[in-house]
C-alpha positions in Angstrom: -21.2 -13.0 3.2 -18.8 -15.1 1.2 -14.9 -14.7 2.7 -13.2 -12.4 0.4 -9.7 -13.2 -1.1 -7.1 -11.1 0.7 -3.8 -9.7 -1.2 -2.0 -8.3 1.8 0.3 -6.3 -0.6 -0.3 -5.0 -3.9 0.9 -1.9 -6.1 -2.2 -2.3 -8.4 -4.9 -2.8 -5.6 -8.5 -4.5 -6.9 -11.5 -3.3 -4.5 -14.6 -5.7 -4.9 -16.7 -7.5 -2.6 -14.2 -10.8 -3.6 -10.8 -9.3 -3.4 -9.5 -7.2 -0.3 -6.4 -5.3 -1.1 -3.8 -3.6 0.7 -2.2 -0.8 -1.5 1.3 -0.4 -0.9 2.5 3.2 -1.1 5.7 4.4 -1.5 5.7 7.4 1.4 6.6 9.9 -0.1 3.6 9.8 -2.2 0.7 9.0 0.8 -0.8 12.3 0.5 -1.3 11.9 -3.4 -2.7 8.3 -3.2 -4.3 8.1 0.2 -7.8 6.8 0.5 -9.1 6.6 3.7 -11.6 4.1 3.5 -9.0 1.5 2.0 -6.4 -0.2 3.9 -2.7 0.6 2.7 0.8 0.1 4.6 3.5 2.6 3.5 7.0 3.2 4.0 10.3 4.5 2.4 11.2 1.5 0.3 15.1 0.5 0.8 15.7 1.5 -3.2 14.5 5.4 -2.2 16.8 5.5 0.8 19.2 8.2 -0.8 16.2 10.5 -2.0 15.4 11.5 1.3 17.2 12.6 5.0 16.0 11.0 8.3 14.4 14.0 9.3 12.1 14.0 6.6 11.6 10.5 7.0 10.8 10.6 10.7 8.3 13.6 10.0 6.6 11.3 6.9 6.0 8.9 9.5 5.0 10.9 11.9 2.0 12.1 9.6 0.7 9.0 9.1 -0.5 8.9 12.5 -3.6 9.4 12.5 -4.9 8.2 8.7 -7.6 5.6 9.7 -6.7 2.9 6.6 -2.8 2.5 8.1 -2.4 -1.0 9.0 1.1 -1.8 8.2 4.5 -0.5 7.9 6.2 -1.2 4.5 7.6 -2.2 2.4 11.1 -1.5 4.8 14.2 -3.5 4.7 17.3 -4.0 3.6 18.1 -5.0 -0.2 22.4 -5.3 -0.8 21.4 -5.7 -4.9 20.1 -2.3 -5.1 22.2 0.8 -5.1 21.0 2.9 -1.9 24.1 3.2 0.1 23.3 0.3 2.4 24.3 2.2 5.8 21.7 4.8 5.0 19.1 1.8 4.4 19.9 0.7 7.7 19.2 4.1 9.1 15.7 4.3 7.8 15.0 0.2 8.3 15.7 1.2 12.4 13.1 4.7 11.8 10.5 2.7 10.2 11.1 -0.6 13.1 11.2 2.8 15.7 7.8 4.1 14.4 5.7 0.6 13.8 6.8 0.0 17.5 5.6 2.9 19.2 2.4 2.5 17.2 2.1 -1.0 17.5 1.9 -1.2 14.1 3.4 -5.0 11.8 6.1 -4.1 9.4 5.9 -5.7 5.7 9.7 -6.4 5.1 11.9 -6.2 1.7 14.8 -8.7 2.3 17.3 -8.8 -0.5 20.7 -10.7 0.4 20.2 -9.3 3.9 18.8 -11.7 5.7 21.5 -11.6 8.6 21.4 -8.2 9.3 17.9 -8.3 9.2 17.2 -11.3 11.5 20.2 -9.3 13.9 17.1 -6.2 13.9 14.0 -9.1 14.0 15.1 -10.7 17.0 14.3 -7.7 19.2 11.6 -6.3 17.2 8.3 -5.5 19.3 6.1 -5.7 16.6 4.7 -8.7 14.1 6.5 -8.9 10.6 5.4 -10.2 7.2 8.4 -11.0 4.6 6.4 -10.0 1.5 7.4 -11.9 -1.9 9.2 -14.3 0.0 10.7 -17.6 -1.9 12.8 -19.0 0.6 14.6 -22.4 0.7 13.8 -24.7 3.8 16.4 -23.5 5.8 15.9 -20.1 5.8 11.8 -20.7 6.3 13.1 -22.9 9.7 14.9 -19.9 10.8 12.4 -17.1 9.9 9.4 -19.5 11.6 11.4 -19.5 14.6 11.5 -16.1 14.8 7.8 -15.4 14.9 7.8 -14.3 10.7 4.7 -14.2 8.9 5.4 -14.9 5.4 3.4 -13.7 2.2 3.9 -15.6 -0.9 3.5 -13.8 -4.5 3.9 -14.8 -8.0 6.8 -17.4 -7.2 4.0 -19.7 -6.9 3.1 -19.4 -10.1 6.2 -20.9 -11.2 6.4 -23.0 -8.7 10.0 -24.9 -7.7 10.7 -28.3 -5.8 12.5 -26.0 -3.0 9.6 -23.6 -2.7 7.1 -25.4 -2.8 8.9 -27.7 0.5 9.3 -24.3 1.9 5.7 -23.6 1.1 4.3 -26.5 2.6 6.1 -26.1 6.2 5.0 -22.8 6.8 2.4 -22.9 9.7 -0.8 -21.9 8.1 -1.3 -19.1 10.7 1.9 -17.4 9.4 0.5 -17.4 6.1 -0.8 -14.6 3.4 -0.6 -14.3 -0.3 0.0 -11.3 -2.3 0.6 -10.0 -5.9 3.3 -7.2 -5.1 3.8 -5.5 -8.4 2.8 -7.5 -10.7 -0.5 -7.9 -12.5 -1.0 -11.9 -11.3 -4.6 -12.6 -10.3 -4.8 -13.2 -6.6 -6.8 -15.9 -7.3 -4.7 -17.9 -9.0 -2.0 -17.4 -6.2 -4.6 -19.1 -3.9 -5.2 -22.0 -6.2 -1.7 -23.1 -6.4 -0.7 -22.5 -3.0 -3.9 -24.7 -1.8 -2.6 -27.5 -4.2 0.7 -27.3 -2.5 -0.6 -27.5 1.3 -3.4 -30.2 -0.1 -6.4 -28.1 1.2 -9.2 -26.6 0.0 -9.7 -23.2 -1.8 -12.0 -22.4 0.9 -10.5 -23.5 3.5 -7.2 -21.6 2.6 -9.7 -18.1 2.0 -10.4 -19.1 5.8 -7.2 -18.9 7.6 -6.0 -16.1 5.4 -8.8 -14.2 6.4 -8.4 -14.8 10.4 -4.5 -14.2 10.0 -5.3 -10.6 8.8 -8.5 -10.1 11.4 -5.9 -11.4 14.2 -2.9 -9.1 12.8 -4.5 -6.2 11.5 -7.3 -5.9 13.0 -7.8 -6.7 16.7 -6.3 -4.4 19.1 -2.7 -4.3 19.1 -1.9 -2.4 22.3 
């Protein structure tokens, strides 16, 4: 069977033998979108923080337990641009960070001028961690690879720049996924220019990608 093209976070999820997609769902609306036999992370994104109280967001969490296409926590973070009052963000970031590691369970983050406070949270975490959409200067890619970060990389490299694509081409290939996020970009494309960037092949890019998500998602965490 031919190695499929993973997008490890989408809101408009393609399911074909060629493209594996993880759906992203906002939590609150699991139980309307669910599909069990489809992979999906979910979480309280950091724009919804003031819809909802942290007990209702603990019990959200707590009923995912047990829904078999779970693989990731997200999209959780911290985003300073949006206006969520930013303590209350905080509050559900540590719920979500609380849940994924009693469940052994990665967390897909949303890191909007926060990277600070977030990295202050990351250093302790318990759990793997994929900055989704991430377009990152050098700098900022040293100090999220010596964390342990995976990184996903979306449209940006599309419309590629100079600094990305440096940052692009240090990230170890293990630490690497692609994704499409919200908007309606063709995965495939995403692969293309990203494999020009690194200088390898389409397939041998399809490769790693796909034994970064087997190793992640799929072997036993615990």
């Amino acid at each position: 069977m031919d190695i499929p093209f993973i997008d490890i976070h989408t809101h408009h999820p393609v399911y074909s033998e060629e493209i594996r997609s993880v759906s992203n769902l906002f939590l609150q609306e699991v139980n309307l979108q669910i599909n069990k036999n489809t992979p999906f992370s979910a979480a309280i994104h950091p724009w919804h923080a003031a819809q909802f109280a942290p007990a209702q967001v603990s019990t959200m969490l707590e009923n995912l337990t047990n829904l078999p296409g779970l693989i990731a926590i997200g999209e959780t973070g911290l985003d300073k641009a949006c206006t969520a009052d930013y303590q209350l963000q905080k509050l559900l970031f540590e719920l979500h960070l609380g849940f994924a590691e009693k469940h052994h369970i990665p967390l897909i983050i949303h890191a909007v001028k926060s990277w600070n406070e977030l990295i202050v949270y990351l250093k302790r975490a318990k759990v793997p961690f994929i900055f989704h959409g991430f377009s990152g200067g050098i700098e900022l890619t040293k100090q999220l690879i010596d964390l342990g970060a995976y990184f996903s990389v979306g449209k940006s490299a599309l419309r590629i720049t100079p600094r990305f694509r440096e940052a692009i081409r240090i990230i170890p290939l293990a630490s690497l996924f692609l994704e499409t996020d919200d908007s309606f970009a063709d995965i495939r494309e995403i692969y293309h220019e990203v494999a020009k960037v690194r200088e390898i092949s389409m397939e041998e890019l399809k490769i790693q990608i796909n034994r970064n998500y087997i190793n992640l998602f799929l072997n036993d965490r615990n």
